[in-house]
C-alpha positions in Angstrom: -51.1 125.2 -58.7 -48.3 126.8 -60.9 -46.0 124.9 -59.4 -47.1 121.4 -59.2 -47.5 122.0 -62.6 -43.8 123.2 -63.1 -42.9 119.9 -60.4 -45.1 117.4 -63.0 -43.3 119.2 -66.3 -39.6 118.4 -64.0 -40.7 115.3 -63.6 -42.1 114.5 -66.9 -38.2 115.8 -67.9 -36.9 113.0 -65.6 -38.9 110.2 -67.1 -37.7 111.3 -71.0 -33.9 111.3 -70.1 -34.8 107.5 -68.8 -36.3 106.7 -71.8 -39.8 106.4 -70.6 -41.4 108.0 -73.2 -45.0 107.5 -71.9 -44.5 108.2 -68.4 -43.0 111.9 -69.7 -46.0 112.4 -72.0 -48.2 111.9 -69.3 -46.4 113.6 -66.7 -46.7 117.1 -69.5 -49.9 116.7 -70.5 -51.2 116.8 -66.6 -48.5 120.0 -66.5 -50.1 121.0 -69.9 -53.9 120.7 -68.2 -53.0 121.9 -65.1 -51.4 125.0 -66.6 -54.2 125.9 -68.7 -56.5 125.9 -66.1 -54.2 128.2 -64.2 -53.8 130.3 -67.0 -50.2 130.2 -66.9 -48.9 131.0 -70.6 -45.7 130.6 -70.1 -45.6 127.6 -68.3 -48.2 126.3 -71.4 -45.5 127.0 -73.9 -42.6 124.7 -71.8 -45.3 121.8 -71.7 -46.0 122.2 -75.7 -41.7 122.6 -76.4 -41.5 119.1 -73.8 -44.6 117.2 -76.0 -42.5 118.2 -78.9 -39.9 116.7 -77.8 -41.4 113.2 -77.1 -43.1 113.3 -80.5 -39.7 114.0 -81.7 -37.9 111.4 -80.2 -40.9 109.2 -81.0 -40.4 109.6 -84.7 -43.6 111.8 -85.1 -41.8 114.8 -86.8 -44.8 116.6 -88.0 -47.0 116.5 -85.1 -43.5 117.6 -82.6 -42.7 120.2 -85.3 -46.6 121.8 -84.4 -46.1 121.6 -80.6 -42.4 123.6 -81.3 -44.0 125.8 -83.4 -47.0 126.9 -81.3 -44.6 126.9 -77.8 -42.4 129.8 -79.9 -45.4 131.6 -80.9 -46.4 131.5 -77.1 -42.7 132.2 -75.8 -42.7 134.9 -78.1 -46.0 136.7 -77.9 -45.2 136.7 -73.9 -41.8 138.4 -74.7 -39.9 135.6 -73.5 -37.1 135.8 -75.6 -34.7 133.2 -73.8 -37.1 130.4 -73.8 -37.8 131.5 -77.7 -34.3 130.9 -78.5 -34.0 127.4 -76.8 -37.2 126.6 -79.1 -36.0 128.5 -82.2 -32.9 126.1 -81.4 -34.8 122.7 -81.6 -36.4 123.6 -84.8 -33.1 124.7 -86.3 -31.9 121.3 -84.9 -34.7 119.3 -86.6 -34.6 121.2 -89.9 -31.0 120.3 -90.3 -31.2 116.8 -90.1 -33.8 116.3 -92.4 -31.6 118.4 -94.5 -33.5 121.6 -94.8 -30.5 123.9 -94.1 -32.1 127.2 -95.6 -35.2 126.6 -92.5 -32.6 125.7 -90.2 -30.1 128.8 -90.8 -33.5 131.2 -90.1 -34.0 129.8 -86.8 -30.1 129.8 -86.1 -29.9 133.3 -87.0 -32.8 134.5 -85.2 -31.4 132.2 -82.2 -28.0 133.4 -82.1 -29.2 136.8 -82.7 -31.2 136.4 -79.1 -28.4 134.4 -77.4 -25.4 137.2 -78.0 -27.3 140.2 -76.6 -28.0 137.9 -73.5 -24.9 136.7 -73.3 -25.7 133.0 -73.6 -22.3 132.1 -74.4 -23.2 128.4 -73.7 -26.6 128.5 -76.2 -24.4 130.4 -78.7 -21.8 127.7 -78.8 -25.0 124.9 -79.5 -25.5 126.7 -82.4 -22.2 127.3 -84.0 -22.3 123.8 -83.7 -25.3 123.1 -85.4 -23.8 125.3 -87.6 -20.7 123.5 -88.6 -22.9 120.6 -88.7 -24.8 121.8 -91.6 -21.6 123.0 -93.4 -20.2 119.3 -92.7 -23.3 117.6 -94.5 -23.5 120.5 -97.0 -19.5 119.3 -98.1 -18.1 122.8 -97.0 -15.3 121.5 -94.6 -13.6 124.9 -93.9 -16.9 126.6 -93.4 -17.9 123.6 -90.7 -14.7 123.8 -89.1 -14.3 127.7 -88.6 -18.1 126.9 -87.3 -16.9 124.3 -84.7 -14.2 126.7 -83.9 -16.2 129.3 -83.1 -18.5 127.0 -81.1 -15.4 125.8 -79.2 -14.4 129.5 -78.5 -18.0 130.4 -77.1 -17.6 127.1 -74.8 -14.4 128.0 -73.4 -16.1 131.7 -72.5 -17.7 129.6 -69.7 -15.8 126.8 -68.8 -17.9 124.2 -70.6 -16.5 121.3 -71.8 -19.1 119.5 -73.9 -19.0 117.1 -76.5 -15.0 118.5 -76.9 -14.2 114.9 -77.4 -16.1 113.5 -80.1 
């Protein structure tokens, strides 16, 4: 059962990076179902981060913010700090752009905080770059760039070579 849940979550993953926004939703809420019938908490907390996602994308910001907020508690109560982060991430992410940088720098910290001691050089670098994003709208353009050089730094740790040319 746990994992045609995790396959229907996959797929639901598939569907939202082609754009079919309703095909993903219903593709997690099956996972979402599924996984509370199995008990499976963890597996809960990845449907409600992926519904907040499409609620996201779709322009519903409060209603994705609630599913982000209630996978983190989830992620965290289960000790799952990883997973946490990558949530703690999103919300950082959506708290920026709407230009709520004191919300967003909480979640960054607490993120980065989680992604150093793991050595998640790759997550680390995603939010230096958040980072320097902020600075950039917040008109500090030495702050954002010693930010983006940072994130740069982290991404050449581990070979990874994204977004180095926009």
């Amino acid at each position: 059962v746990k994992l045609i849940a995790y396959s229907r979550n996959m797929l639901g993953n598939i569907y939202r990076s082609n754009g079919d926004l309703e095909k993903a939703m219903e593709e997690y809420k099956f996972a979402l179902s599924i996984s509370e019938s199995a008990f499976d908490s963890l597996q809960v907390a990845r449907c409600y981060n992926n519904i907040g996602i499409v609620h996201m994308i779709s322009g519903e910001y409060d209603v994705g913010l609630d599913y982000w907020l209630k996978s983190l508690d989830m992620k965290l109560m289960l000790g799952e700090e990883e997973a946490a982060a990558a949530t703690m991430s999103n919300i950082a992410l959506y708290y920026k752009d709407i230009g709520r940088y004191f919300e967003a720098k909480e979640y960054l910290e607490r993120a980065l905080d989680i992604n150093l001691r793991v050595k998640d050089y790759e997550s680390v670098s995603f939010c230096y770059t958040i980072i320097g994003d902020m600075h950039w709208r917040m008109d500090s353009p030495n702050q954002a760039v010693d930010a983006y050089k940072t994130a740069l730094a982290y991404s050449d740790t581990i070979c990874s070579y994204f977004d180095k040319e926009e």
